[in-house]
Structures are given as C-alpha cells and as structure tokens.
C-alpha positions as CSV (number, residue, x, y, z in Angstrom):
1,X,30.9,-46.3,-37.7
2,X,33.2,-43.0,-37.8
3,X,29.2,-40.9,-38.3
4,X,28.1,-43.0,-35.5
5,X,30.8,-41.9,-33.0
6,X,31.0,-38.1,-33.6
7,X,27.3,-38.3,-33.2
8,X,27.6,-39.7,-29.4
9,X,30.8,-37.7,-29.2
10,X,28.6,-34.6,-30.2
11,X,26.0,-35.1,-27.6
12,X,28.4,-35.9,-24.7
13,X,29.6,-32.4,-25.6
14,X,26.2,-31.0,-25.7
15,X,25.6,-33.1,-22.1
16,X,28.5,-31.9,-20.6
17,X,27.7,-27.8,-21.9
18,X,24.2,-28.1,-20.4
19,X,25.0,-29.6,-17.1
20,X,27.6,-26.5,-17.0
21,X,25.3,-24.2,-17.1
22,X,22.8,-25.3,-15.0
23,X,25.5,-25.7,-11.9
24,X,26.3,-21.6,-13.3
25,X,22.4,-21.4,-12.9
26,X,22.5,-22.9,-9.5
27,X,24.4,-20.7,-8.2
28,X,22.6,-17.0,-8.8
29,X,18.9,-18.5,-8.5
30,X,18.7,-16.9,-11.9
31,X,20.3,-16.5,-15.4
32,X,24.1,-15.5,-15.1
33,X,24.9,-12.4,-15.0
34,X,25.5,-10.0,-18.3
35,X,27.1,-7.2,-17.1
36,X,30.9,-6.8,-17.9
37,X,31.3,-6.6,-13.8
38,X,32.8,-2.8,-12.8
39,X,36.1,-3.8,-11.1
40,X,37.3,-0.6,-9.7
41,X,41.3,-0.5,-9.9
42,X,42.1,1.3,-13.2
43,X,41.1,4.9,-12.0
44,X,44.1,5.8,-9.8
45,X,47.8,4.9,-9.1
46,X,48.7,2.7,-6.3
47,X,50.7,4.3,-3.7
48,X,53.7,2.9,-1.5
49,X,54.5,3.7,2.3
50,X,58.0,2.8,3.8
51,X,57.6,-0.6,2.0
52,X,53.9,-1.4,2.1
53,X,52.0,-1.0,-1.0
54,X,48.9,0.1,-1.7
55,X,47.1,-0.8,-4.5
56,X,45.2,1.0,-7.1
57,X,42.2,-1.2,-6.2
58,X,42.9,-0.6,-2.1
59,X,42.6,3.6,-3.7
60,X,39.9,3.5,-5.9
61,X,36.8,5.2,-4.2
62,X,34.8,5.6,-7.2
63,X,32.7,3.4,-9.1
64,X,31.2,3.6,-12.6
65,X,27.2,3.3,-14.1
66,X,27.0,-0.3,-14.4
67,X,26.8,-1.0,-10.8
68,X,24.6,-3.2,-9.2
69,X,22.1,-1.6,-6.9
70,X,20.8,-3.2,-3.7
71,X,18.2,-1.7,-2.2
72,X,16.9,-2.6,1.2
73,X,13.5,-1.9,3.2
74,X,13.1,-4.0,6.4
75,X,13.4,-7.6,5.2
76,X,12.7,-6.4,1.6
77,X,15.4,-6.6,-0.9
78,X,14.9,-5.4,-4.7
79,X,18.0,-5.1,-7.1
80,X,18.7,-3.5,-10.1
81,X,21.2,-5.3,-12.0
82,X,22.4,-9.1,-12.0
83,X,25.3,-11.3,-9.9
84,X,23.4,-10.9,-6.2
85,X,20.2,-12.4,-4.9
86,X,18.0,-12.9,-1.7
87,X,17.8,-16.5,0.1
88,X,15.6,-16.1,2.9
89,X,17.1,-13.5,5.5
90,X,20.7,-13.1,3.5
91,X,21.2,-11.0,0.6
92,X,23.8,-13.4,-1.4
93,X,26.6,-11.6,-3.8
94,X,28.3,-14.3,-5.9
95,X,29.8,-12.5,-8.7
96,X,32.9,-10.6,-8.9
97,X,31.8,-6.5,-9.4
98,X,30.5,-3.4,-7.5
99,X,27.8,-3.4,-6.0
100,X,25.7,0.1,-4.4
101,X,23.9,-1.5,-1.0
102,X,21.5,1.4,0.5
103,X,18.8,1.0,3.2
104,X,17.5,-0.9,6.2
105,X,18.3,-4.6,6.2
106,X,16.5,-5.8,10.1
107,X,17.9,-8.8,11.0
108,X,19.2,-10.0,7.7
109,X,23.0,-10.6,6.4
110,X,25.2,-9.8,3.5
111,X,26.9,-12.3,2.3
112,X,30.4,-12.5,-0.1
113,X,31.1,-15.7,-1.5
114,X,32.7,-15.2,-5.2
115,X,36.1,-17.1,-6.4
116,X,39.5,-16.6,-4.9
117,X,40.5,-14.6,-7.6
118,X,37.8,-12.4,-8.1
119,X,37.4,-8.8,-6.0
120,X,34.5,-7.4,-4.9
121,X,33.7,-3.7,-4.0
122,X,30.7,-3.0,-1.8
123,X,29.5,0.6,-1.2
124,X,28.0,1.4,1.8
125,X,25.5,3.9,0.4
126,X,23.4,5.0,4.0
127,X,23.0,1.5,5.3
128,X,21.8,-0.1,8.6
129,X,22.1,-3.4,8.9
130,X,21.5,-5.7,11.7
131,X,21.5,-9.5,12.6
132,X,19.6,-11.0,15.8
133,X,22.2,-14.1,15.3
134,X,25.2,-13.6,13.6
135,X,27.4,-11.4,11.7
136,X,26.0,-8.6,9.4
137,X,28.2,-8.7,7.1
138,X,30.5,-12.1,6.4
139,X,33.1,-12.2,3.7
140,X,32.7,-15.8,3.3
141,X,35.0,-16.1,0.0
142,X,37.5,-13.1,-2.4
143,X,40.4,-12.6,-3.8
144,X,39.7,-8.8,-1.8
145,X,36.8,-6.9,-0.7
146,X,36.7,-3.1,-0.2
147,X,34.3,-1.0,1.7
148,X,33.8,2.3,-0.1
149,X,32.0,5.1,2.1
150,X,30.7,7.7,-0.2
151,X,30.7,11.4,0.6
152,X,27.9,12.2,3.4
153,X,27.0,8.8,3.9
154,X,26.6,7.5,7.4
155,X,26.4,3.6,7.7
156,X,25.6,1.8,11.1
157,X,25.9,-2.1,11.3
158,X,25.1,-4.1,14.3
159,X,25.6,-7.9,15.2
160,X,23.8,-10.4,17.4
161,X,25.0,-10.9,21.2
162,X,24.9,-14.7,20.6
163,X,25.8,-16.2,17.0
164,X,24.1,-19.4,15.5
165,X,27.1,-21.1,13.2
166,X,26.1,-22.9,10.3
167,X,28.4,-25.4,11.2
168,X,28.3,-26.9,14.8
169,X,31.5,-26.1,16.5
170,X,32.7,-23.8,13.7
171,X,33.4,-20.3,15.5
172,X,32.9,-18.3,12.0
173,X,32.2,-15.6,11.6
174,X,33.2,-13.9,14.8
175,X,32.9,-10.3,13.9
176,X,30.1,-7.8,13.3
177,X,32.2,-7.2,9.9
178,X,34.1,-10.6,9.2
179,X,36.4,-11.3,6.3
180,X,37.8,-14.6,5.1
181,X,40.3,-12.9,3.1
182,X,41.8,-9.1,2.7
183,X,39.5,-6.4,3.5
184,X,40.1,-2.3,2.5
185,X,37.9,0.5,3.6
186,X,37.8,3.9,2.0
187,X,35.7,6.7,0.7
188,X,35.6,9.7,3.0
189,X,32.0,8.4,4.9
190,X,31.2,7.5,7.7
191,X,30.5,4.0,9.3
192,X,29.7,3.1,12.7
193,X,30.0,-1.0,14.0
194,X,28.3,-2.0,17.2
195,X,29.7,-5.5,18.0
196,X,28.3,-7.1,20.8
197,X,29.5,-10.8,20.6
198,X,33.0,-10.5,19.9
199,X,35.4,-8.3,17.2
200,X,34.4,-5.4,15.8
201,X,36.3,-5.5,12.5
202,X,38.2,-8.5,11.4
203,X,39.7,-10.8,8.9
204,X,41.9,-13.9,8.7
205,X,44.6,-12.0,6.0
206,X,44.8,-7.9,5.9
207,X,42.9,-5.2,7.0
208,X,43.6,-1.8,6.0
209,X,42.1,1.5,6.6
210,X,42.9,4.2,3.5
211,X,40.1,6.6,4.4
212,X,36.9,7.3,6.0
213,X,35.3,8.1,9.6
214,X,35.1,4.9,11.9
215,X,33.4,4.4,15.2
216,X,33.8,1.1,16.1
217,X,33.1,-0.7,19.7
218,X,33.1,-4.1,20.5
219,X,33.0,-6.5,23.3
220,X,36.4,-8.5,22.1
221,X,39.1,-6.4,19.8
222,X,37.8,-3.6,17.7
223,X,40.1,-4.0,14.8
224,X,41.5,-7.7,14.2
225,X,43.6,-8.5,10.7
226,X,45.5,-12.0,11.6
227,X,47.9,-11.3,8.9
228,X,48.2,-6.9,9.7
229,X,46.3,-4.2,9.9
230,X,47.2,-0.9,7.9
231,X,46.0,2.6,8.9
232,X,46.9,5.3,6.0
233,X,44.3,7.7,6.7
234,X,40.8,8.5,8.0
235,X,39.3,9.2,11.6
236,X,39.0,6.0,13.6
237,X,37.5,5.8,17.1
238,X,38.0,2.7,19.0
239,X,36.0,1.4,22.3
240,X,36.7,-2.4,23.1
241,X,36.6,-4.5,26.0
242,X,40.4,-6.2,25.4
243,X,42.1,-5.1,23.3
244,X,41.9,-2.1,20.4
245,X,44.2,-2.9,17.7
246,X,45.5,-6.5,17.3
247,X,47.5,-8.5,14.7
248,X,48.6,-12.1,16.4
249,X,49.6,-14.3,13.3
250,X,52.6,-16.0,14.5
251,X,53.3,-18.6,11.9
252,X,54.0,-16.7,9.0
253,X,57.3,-14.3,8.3
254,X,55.8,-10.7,8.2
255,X,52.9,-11.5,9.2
256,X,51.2,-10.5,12.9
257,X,52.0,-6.3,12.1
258,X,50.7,-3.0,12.8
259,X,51.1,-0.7,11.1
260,X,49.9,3.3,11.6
261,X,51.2,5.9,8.3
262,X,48.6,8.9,9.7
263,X,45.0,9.7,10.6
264,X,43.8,10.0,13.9
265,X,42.6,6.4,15.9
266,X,41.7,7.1,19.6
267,X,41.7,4.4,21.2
268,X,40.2,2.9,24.4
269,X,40.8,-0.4,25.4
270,X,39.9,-2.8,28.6
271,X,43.6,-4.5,27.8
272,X,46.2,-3.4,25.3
273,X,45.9,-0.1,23.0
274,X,47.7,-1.9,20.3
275,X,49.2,-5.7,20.2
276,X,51.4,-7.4,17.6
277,X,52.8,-10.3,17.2
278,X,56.0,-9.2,15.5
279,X,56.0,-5.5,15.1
280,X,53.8,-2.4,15.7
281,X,55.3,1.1,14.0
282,X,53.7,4.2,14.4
283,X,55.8,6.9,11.8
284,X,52.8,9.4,11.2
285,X,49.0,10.5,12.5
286,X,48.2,10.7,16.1
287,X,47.2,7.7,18.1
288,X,45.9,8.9,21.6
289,X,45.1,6.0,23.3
290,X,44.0,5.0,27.1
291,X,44.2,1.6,28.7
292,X,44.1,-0.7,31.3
293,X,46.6,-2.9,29.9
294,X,49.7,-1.9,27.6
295,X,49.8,1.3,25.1
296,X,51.4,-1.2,22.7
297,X,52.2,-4.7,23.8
298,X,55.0,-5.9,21.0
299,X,58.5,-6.7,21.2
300,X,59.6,-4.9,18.1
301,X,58.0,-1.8,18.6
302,X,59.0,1.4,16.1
303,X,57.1,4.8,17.0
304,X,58.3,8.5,16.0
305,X,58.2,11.3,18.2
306,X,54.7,12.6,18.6
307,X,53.0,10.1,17.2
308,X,51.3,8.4,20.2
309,X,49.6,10.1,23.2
310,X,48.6,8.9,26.5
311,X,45.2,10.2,27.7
C-alpha cells in the first residue's frame, strides 16, 4: 500500500512539473530562456539630489555581451538571443534583461510585459518605430524600465492619431512611449517622439530624465509621470498642445512633483510650462519656457535664481 502511494504521489509531482513548464513555454512561444539575463545596476554608484535618489540602475548606461539583439527591417524581426519574440505586428519582451533594439519597425509595437519585480533595460540602438493604431512602445508590466541612448544614436518613434484598445473602453496606453510602472532614460543619444493622439512621454509611477537629447511634441502633455517626473541632466525640447511638464497625482503623500536638478528643457506649451499637483522646484539647469497658460501652475512652487526664463 505505502509503494502504491509514493508511486501516485510521484506522478502527481511529475504532473504538476510538466504542466509548469509548459505554462513557462506558453509564454516565450519557445523554450525559456538560458541566458543569466544582464541586469544593468552593479557598474556605477547611485547618486542622491536634495533628497531624491538615484539609483545605480537609473545610472547605468552600459550594458554587457550577453544582450539580446532585436533587429528590425520593416515588419521583419530576427533576434539573437532568447526572452523576446514576434506575435503578429508586436515584438513581445517577457523576460527580465537587456535587450539592443536597432532598425525600422513600420507599424508594429514593442511590447514590456515581465513580473513586477523584474527590470528591464531597452537600448535604443538607431530605431524608428511607428504604429498606425496605438502606442509604439507600451510598458505594459516591470518592476522599472530604462531607455538607454547610446553615443551617436538617433532614435525617432511615432504613434497613431487614433488608438485601437485591446480592451473596449480601456484608455491604455495613451502615450507614444507609455509605461505602467517607473520609466528612466539615459545614455547621451538622441531620441525624438512624435505623439499625435495624446502624451508624448508618460507613466502611471516615475519618470526621470538622467541623460540624453530629447525632442518630444505631442498633441496632449509632452512629459506625464502621475507619481513625478525627475530631470537630472540632458537636452530636452518640448512642443505640446496643453501642457509641457505635468505631475497631477493627488492621492498619494509626495506624490504629483516636479522636479528640475540641471540640463536644459525648453519648453513650449498651448497651457501651462510646468504643472504639479503638490510641488514643482527648479534648483539647477535652465528651463526657458513660453506659454499660453502658466510658467508653472503649482501652489508650492521652489525655483532658484536663474533657473527659469521667459521667452
């Protein structure tokens, strides 16, 4: 009796290990992948600002060899390496890791989906990616995502002027470059969004901006983080139809902030330069920014001397 029930005990087990792996399957298309996934985060120190830290993951630029290489032609899609695949018009990355994207994508989409506790860098190797009805790139699901711009590189991404949801009545993504969760971008490239149905660059938790040469225009907001949006660095030119810089979560302490260290953002705006929910502070950089609406439209507002300029 005892040999009788380890033997149904052992294929339960067995049962239970197979149908595991086939979900894992499921999930790439193909065999898991076997690379030890290059995390970047170990290379530099993380760095603190008047009370906002960022991270060495947020400062790491670099990757290493073992990344995995997207390479786009048109609608064609090859890789080298495992943990992303192509479904139909969507390139799918669903394991935590860096990946090197590079090309034309026409009318296609990136798409993030890994576990909450998994990060994913994505570097914008020359890229030009466009959508006819959505978002070109859509952070559906991370821990954090960063954006690294390589030297020299010049990256261009441009979203529909209507968006078809995948859920009726379900207004996500609304951004040419739309995060679920935090988003960094740095690297000392260049990248350019064209964002014709609403915000340019957005995400429900954090944005910051460590680095890099930004041209972004949009129809909505330019730059949206519901939670805040950082600026360390970089070169960032705005052109929105509201407004140009916007934080607005008002539910959460510390939450709904702006915040500027340095850099240089220009900014025009059909409404406000900059609005916050519960602060905006400007302490280094130069913001020059021109308006129809309000240069910063906040009640706590902290700015030093010289810091902002009217056009």
């Amino acid at each position: 009796m005892k040999k009788f029930l380890v033997l149904i005990i052992t294929i339960a087990c067995s049962l239970f290990v197979i149908s595991g792996c086939a979900k894992e399957s499921e999930k790439s298309g193909t065999e898991s992948p076997t690379f030890a996934p290059s995390v970047p985060g170990t290379e530099v120190e993380s760095v603190t600002i008047e009370g906002i830290t960022f991270s060495k993951y947020d400062m790491t630029s670099t990757w290493s060899d073992d990344a995995v290489k997207i390479n786009m032609n048109g609608s064609e899609v090859t890789f080298e390496g495992t943990g992303a695949r192509q479904s139909g018009k969507k390139v799918l990355i669903e394991y935590e890791g860096t990946y090197i994207l590079s090309g034309n994508l026409t009318d296609g989409q990136i798409v993030v989906e890994v576990e909450k506790t998994e990060k994913v860098q994505l570097v914008l190797n020359g890229v030009n990616i466009s959508c006819s009805d959505s978002a070109p790139l859509y952070i559906k699901s991370a821990d954090k995502v960063s954006l690294t711009l390589p030297e020299g590189s010049d990256n261009v991404l441009t979203d529909a002027v209507n968006y078809v949801f995948e859920t009726p009545g379900l207004d996500k993504p609304n951004s040419c470059i739309f995060s679920e969760d935090d988003l960094t971008i740095n690297g000392t490239g260049k990248l350019t969004v064209n964002a014709n149905y609403n915000n340019g660059i957005g995400t429900k938790n954090d944005l910051r901006i460590i680095s890099g040469t930004l041209n972004v225009k949009a129809v909505n907001n330019a730059l949206k983080g519901n939670d805040t949006v950082v600026i360390k660095d970089g070169t960032i030119n705005i052109e929105s139809d509201d407004d140009g810089i916007k934080s607005d979560n008002e539910t959460e302490e510390n939450r709904g902030c702006v915040y500027i260290f340095g850099g240089t953002v220009n900014i025009e705006a059909g409404d406000d330069s900059i609005q916050a929910y519960t602060k905006v502070k400007i302490t280094g950089g130069t913001v020059t920014e021109k308006s129809i609406g309000k240069d910063i439209n906040c009640e706590v507002i902290e700015v030093t001397e010289g810091c902002l300029i009217n056009a």
